[in-house]
VEXBASE-537987 format. One record per residue (C-alpha): residue number from 1; residue in three letters; x, y, z. Coordinates in nm, 4 decimals, always signed. Layout:
! residues N
ATOM num residu        u        v        w
ATOM NUM    ala        X        Y        Z
...
//
This chain:
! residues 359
ATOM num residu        u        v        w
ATOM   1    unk  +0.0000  +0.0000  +0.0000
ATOM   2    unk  +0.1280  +0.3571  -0.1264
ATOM   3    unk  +0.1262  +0.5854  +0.2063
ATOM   4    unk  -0.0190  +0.9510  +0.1821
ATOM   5    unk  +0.2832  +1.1777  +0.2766
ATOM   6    unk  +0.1149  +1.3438  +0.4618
ATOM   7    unk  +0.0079  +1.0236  +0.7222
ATOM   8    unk  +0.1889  +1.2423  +1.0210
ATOM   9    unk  -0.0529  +1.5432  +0.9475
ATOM  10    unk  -0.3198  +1.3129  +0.9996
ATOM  11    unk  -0.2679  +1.1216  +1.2506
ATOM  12    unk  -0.2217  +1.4060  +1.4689
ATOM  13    unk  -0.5676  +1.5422  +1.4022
ATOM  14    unk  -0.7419  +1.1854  +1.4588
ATOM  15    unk  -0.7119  +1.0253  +1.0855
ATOM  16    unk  -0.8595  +0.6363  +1.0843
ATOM  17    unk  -0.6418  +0.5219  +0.7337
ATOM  18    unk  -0.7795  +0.2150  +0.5257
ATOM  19    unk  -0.6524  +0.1100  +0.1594
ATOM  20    unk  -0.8624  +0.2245  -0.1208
ATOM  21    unk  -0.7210  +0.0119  -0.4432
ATOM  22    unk  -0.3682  -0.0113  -0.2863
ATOM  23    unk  -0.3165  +0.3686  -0.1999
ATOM  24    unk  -0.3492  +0.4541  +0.1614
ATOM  25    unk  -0.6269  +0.7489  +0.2160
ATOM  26    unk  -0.8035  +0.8605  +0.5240
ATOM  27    unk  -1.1535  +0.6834  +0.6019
ATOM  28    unk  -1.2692  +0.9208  +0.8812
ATOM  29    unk  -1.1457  +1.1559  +1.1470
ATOM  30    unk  -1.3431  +1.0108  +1.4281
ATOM  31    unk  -1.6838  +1.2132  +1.3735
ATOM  32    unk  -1.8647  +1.0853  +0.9993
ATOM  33    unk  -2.1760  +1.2843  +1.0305
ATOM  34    unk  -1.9722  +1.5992  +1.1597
ATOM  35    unk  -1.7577  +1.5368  +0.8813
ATOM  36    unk  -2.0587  +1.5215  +0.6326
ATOM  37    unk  -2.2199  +1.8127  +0.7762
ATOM  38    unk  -1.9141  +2.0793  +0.7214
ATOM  39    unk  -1.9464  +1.9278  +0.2980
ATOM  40    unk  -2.3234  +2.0000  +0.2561
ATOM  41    unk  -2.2801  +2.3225  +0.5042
ATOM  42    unk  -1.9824  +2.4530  +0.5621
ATOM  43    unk  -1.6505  +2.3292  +0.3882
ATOM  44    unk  -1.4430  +2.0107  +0.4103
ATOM  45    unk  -1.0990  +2.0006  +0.3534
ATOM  46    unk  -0.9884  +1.6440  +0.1679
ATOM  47    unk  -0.6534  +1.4946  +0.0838
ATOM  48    unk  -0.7256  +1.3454  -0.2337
ATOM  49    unk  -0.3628  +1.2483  -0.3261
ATOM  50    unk  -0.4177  +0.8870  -0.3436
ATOM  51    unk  -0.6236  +0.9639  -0.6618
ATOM  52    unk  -0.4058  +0.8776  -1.0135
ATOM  53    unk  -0.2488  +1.2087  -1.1694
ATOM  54    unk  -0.0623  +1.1562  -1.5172
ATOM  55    unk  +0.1084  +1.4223  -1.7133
ATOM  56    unk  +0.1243  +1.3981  -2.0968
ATOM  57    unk  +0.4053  +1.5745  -2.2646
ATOM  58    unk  +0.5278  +1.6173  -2.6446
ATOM  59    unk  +0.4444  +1.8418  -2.8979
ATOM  60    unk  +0.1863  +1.6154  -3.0175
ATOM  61    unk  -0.0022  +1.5277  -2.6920
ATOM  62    unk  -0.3283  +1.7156  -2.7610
ATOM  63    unk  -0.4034  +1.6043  -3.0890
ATOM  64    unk  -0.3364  +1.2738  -2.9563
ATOM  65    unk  -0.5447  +1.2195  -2.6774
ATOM  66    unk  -0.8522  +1.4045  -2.8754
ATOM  67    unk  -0.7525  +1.0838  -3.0677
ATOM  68    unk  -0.8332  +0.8542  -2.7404
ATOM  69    unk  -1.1490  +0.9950  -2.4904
ATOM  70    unk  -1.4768  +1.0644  -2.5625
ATOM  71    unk  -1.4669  +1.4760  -2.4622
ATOM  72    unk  -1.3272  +1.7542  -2.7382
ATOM  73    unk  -0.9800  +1.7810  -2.5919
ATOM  74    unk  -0.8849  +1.9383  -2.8993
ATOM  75    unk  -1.1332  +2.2624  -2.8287
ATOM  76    unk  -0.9855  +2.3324  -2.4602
ATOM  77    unk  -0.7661  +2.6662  -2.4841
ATOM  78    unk  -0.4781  +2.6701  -2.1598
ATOM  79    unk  -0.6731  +2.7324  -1.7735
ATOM  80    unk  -0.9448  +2.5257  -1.9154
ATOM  81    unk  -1.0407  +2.1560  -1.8465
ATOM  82    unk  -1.2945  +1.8685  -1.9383
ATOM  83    unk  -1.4317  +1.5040  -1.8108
ATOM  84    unk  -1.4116  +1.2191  -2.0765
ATOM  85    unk  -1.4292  +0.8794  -2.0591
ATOM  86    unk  -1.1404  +0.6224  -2.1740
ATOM  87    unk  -1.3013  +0.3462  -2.3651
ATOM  88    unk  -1.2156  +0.0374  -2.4969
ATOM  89    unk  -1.2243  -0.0256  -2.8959
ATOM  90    unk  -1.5709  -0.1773  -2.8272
ATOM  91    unk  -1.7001  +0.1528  -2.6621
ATOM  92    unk  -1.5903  +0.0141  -2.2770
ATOM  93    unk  -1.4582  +0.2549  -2.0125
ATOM  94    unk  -1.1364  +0.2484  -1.8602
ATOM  95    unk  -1.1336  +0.5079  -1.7043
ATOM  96    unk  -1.3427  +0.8276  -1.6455
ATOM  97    unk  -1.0535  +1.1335  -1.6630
ATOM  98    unk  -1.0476  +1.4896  -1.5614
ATOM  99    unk  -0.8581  +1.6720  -1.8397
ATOM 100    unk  -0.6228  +2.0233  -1.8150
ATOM 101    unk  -0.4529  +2.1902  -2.0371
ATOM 102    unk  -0.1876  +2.3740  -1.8884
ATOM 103    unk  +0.1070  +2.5695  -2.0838
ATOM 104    unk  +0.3260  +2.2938  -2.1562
ATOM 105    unk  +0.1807  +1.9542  -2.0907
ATOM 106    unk  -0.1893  +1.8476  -2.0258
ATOM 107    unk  -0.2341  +1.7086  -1.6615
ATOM 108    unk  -0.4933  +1.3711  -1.5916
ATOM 109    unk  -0.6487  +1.3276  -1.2911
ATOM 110    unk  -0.8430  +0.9790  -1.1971
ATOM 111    unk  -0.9441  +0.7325  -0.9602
ATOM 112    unk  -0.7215  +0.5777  -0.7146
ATOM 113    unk  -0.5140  +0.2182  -0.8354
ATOM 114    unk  -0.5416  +0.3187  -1.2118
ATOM 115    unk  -0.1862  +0.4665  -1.3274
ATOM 116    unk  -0.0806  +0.1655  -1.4679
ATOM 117    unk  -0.3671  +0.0631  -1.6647
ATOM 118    unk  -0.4125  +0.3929  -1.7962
ATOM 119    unk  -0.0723  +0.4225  -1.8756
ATOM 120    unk  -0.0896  +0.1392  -2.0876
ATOM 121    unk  -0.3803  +0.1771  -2.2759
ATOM 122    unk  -0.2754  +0.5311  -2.3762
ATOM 123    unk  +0.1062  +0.4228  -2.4583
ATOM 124    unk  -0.0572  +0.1602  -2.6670
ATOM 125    unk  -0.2090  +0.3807  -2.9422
ATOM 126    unk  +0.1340  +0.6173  -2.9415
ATOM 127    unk  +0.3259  +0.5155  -3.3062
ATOM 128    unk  +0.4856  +0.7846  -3.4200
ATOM 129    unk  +0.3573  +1.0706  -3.2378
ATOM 130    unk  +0.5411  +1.2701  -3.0420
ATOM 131    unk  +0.3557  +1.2574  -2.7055
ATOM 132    unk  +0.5350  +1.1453  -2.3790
ATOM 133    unk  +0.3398  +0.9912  -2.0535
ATOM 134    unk  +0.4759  +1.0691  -1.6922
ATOM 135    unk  +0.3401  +0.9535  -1.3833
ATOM 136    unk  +0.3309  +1.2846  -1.1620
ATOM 137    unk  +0.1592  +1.1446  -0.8435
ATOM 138    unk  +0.4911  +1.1081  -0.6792
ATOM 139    unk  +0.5701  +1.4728  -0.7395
ATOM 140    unk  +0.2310  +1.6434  -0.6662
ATOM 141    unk  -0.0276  +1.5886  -0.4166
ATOM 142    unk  -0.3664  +1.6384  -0.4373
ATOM 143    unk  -0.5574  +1.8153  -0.1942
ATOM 144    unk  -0.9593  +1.9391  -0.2140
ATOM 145    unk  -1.1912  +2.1656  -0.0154
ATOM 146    unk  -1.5599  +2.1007  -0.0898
ATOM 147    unk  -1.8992  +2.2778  +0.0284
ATOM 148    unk  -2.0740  +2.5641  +0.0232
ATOM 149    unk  -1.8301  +2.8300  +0.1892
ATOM 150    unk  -1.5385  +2.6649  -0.0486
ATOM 151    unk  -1.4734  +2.9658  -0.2425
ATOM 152    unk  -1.4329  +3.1783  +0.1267
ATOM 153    unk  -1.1215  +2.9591  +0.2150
ATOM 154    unk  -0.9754  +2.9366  -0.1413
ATOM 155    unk  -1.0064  +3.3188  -0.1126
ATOM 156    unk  -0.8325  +3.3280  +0.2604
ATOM 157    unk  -0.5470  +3.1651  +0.1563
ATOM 158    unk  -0.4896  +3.4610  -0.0821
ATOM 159    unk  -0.5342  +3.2791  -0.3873
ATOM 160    unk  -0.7826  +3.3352  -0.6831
ATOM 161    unk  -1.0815  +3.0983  -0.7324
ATOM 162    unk  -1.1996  +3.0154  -1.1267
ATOM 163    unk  -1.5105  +3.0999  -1.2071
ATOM 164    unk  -1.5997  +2.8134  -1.4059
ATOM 165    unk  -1.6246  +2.4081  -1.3952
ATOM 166    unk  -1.2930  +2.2139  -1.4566
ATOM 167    unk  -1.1185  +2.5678  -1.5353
ATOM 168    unk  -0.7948  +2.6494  -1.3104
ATOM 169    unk  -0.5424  +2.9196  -1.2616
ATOM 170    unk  -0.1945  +2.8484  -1.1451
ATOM 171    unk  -0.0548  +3.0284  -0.8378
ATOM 172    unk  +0.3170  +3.0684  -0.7384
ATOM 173    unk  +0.3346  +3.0423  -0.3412
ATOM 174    unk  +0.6790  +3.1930  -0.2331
ATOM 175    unk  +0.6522  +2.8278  +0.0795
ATOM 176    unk  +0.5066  +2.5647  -0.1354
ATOM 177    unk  +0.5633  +2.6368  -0.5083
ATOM 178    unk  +0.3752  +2.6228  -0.7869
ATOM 179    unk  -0.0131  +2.5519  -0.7393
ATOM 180    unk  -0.2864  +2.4561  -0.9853
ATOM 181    unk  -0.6132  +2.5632  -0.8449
ATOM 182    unk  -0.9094  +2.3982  -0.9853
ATOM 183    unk  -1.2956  +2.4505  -0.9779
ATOM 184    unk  -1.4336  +2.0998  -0.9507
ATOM 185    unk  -1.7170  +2.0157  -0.7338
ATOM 186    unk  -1.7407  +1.6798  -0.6060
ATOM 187    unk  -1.9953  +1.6159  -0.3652
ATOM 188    unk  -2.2966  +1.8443  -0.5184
ATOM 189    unk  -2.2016  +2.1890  -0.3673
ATOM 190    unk  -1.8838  +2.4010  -0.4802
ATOM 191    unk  -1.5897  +2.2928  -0.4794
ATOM 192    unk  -1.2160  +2.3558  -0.5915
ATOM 193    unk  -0.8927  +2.0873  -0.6038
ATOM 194    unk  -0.5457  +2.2010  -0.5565
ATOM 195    unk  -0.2732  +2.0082  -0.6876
ATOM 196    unk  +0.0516  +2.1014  -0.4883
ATOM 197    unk  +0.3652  +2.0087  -0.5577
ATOM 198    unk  +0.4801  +1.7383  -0.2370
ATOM 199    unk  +0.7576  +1.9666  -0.0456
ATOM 200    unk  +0.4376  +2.2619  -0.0257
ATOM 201    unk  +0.1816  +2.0056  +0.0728
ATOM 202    unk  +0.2342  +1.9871  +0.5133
ATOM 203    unk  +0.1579  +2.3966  +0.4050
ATOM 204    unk  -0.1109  +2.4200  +0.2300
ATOM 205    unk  -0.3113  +2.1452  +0.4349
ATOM 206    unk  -0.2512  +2.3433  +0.7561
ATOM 207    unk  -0.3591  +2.6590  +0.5582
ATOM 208    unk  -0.6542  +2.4880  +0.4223
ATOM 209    unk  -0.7149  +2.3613  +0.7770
ATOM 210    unk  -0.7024  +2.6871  +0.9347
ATOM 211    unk  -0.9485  +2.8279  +0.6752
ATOM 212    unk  -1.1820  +2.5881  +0.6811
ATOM 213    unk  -1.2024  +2.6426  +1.0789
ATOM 214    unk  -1.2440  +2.9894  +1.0262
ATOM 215    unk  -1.6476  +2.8732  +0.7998
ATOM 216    unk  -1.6954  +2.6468  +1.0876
ATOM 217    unk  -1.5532  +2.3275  +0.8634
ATOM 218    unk  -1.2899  +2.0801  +0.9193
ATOM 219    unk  -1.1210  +1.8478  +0.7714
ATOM 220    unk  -1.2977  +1.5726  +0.6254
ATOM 221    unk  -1.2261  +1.1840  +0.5264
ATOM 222    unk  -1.3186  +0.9627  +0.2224
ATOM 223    unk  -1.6145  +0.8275  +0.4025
ATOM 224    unk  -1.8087  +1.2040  +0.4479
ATOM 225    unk  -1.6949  +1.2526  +0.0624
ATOM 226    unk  -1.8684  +0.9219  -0.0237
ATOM 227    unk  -2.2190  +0.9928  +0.1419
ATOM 228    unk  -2.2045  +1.3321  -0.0465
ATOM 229    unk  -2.1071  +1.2132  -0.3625
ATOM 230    unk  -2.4303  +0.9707  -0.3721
ATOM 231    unk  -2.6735  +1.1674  -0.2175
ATOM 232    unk  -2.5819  +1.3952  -0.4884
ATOM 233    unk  -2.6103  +1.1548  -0.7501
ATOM 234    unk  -2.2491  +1.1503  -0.8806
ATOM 235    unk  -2.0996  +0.7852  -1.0296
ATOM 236    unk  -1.7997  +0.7005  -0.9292
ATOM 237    unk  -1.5618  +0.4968  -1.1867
ATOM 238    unk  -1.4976  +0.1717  -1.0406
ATOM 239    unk  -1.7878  +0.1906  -0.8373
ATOM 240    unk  -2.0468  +0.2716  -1.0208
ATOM 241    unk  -1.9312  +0.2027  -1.3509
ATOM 242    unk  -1.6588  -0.0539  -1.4547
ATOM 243    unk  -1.5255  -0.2198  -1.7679
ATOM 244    unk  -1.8215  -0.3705  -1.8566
ATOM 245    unk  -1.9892  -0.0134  -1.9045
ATOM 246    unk  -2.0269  +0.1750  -2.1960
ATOM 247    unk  -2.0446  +0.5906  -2.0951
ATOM 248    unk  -2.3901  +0.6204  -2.1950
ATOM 249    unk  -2.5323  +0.3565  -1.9221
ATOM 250    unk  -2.3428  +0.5513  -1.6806
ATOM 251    unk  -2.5290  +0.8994  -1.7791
ATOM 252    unk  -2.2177  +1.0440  -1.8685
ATOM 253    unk  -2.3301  +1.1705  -2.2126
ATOM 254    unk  -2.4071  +1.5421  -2.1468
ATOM 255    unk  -2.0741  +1.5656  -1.9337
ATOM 256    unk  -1.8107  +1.3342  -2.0897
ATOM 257    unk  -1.9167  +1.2655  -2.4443
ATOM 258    unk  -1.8882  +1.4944  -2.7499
ATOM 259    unk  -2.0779  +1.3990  -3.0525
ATOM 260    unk  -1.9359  +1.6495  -3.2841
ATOM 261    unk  -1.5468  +1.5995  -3.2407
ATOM 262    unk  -1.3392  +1.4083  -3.4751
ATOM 263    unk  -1.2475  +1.0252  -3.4211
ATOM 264    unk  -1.1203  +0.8814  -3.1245
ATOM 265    unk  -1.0893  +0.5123  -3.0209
ATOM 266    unk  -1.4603  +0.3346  -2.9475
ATOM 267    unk  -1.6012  +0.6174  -3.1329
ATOM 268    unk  -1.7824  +0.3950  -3.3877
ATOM 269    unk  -1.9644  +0.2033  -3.0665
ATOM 270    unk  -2.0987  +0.5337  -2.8728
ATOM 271    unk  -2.2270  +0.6507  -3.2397
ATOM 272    unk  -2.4152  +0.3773  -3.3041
ATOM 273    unk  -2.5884  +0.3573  -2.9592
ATOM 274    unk  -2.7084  +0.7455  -3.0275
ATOM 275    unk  -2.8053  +0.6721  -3.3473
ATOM 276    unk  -3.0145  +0.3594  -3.2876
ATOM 277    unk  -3.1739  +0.4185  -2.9405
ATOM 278    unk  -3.1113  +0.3803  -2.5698
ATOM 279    unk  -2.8604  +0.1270  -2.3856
ATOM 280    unk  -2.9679  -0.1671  -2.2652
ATOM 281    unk  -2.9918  -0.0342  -1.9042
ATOM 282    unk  -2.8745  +0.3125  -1.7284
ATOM 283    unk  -2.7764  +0.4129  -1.3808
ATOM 284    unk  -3.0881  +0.5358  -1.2176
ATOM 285    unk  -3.1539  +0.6823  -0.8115
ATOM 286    unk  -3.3558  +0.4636  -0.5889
ATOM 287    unk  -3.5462  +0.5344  -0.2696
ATOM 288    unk  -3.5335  +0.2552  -0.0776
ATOM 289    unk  -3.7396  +0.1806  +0.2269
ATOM 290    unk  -3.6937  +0.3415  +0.5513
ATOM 291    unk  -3.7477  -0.0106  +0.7417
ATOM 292    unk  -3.4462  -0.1609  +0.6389
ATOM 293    unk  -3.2350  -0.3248  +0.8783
ATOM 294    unk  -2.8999  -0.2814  +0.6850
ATOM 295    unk  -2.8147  -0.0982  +0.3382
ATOM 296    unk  -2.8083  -0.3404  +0.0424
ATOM 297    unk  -2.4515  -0.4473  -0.1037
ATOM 298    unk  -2.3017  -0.3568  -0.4372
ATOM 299    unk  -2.4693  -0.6222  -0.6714
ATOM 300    unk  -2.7782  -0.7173  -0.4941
ATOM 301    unk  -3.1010  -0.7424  -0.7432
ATOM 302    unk  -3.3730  -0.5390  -0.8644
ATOM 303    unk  -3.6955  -0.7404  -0.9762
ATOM 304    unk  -3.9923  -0.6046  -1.1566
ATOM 305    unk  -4.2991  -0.8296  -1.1931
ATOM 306    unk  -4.0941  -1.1318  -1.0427
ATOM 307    unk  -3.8297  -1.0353  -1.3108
ATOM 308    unk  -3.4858  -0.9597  -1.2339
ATOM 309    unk  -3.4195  -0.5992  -1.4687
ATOM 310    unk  -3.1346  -0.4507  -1.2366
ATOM 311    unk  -2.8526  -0.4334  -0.9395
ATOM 312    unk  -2.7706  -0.1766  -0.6980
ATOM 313    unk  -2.4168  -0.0335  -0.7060
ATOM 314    unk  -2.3796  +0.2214  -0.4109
ATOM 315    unk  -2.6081  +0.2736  -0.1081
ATOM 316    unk  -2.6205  +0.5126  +0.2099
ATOM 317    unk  -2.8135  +0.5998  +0.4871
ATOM 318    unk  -2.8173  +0.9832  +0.3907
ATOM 319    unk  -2.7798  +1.2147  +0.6649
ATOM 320    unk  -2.9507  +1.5662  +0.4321
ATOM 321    unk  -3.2387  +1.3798  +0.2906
ATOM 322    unk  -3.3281  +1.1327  +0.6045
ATOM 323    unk  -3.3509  +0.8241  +0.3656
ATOM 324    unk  -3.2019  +0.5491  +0.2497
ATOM 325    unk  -3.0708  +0.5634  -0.1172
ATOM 326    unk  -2.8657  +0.4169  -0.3506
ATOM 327    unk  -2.7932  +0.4159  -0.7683
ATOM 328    unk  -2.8226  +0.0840  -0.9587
ATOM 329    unk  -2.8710  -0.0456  -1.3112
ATOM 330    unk  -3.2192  -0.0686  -1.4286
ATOM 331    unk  -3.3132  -0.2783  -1.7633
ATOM 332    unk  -3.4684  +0.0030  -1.9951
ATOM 333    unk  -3.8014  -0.1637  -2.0003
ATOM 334    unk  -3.8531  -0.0783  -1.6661
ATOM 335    unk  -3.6463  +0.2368  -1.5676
ATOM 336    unk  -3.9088  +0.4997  -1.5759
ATOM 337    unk  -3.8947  +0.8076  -1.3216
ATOM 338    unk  -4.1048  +0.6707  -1.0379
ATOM 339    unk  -4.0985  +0.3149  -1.1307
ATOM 340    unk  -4.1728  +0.0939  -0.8468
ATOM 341    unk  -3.9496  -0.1852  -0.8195
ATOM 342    unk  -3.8545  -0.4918  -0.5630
ATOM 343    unk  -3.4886  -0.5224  -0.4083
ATOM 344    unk  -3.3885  -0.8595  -0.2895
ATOM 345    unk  -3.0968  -0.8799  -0.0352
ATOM 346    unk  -2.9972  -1.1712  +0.2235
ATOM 347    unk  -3.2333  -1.0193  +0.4774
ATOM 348    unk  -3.5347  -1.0484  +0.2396
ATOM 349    unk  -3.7231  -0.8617  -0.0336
ATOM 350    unk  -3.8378  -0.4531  +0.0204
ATOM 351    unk  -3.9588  -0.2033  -0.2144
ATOM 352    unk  -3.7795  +0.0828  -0.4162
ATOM 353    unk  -3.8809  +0.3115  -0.6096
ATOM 354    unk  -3.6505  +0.5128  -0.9365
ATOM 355    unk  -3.6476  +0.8881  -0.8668
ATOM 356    unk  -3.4559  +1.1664  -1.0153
ATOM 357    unk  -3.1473  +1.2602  -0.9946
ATOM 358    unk  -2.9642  +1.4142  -0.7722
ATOM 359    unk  -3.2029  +1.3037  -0.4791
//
């Protein structure tokens, strides 16, 4: 297991650590709900650094990964950014990617555990281009404050806040160096990530700490970040989708997919899927019951009519809407808006119904 470098800075403030795809990352800090209530109210202050970050270098390197995800890489101008999937030939995803262009290379950020693969798939496809791939995670960390008051501690650390989704400005800090500050939203709310190069990090986080105290928020562990992220509807690659996915069943296509760009690998698939009608099934919210005794587990079925048409994928007990809820694949027969299904788990059979999302 890869350990956060900044394990000292957490233990010190309470951090409970687990493994999360073989990177370390902090589950809690000894108060979930607390933690959960600074994100939807206040601002939480994450270290995200056990997330994948990939640099891509070369004279060539936009052309060529326009060439390889599903978003318009090729229309981004430097400060701006985009989400895209990484598919197979045969339309699967890889990966989901956030995409920046900065001045001299264009910086990938992704879910924890995936360097590798990604790595590989993109090296794959490079002939005679002139792009180069560096692994940057063990160079910059990645920290994240998310919620409402976000913007109030980006701005009392002295640093500027972009205005719009996935754009970023880059700030030279005389202590930690050079900092990419990014608006990206990740648990429904505002939001902004701050890549930091890994002498600067111990000073930022206390920074970001002190800030956040100052909005009544705190720091905040993986665990808050997940309840968030669900309540607020938000798939999560290897979670919520996986390999056997194509973008579309994921509801990605109004944030990842651009129909009008040129050709990139798996194109051909995600065409013909527009083209000739829905996928087979698509990630939909549920409202489960409020008697059940324990959440469902990732896999467990949905039946309509005595007729398996689904599977649940992520569930919580959410704190902000005092329900239980999770998102699943539903069979497109039967995944309406307020389509009243049956979930079967070990402890027996209860009802749920599809309801829009974000809950």
């Amino acid at each position: 297991m890869n350990s956060l470098s900044l394990q000292e800075f957490h233990q010190q403030i309470g951090a409970r650590f687990f493994e999360l795809t073989g990177q370390q990352a902090v589950n809690n800090y000894g108060d979930v709900l607390a933690e959960h209530t600074a994100l939807r109210q206040s601002a939480g202050v994450l270290d995200l650094s056990s997330r994948g970050r990939l640099c891509l270098l070369g004279a060539d390197r936009q052309r060529f990964l326009n060439g390889q995800v599903t978003n318009n890489v090729a229309a981004l101008q430097v400060g701006e950014g985009c989400y895209a999937a990484l598919i197979t030939a045969k339309g699967k995803m890889l990966s989901d990617l956030n995409i920046y262009l900065l001045e001299n290379e264009i910086l990938l950020d992704f879910e924890p555990g995936l360097v590798s693969g990604v790595t590989q798939r993109l090296e794959n496809y490079i002939i005679a281009d002139d792009v180069q791939i560096a692994d940057v995670t063990p160079h910059y960390g990645l920290l994240s404050v998310q919620g409402p008051k976000s913007e109030e501690v980006i701005r009392e650390l002295g640093f500027k806040e972009p205005a719009r989704l996935r754009h970023f400005v880059k700030e030279d800090d005389a202590a930690a160096g050079e900092i990419y500050i990014v608006n990206m939203p990740r648990s429904g709310t505002n939001g902004f990530d701050l890549f930091v190069p890994l002498n600067g990090l111990g000073i930022v986080w206390d920074k970001l700490i002190s800030a956040a105290k100052s909005v009544a928020g705190r720091a905040c562990g993986w665990q808050a970040l997940e309840i968030a992220r669900i309540e607020a509807g938000i798939p999560r690659f290897g979670v919520d989708m996986n390999e056997t996915n194509l973008p579309p069943e994921a509801g990605l296509e109004a944030s990842a997919i651009s129909y009008t760009k040129g050709c990139y690998i798996g194109q051909e698939v995600i065409a013909r899927r527009r083209t000739y009608g829905q996928v087979a099934k698509a990630l939909r919210g549920l409202r489960l019951s409020d008697d059940l005794k324990s959440l469902p587990q990732k896999g467990d079925k949905l039946f309509k009519n005595g007729k398996e048409i689904g599977f649940i994928t992520s569930s919580v007990a959410s704190p902000a809407r005092h329900a239980n809820l999770a998102l699943g694949y539903v069979r497109r027969e039967a995944n309406q808006i307020r389509a009243e299904l049956i979930l079967r788990t070990a402890e027996g059979e209860s009802p749920a119904r599809i309801v829009e999302l974000p809950f």
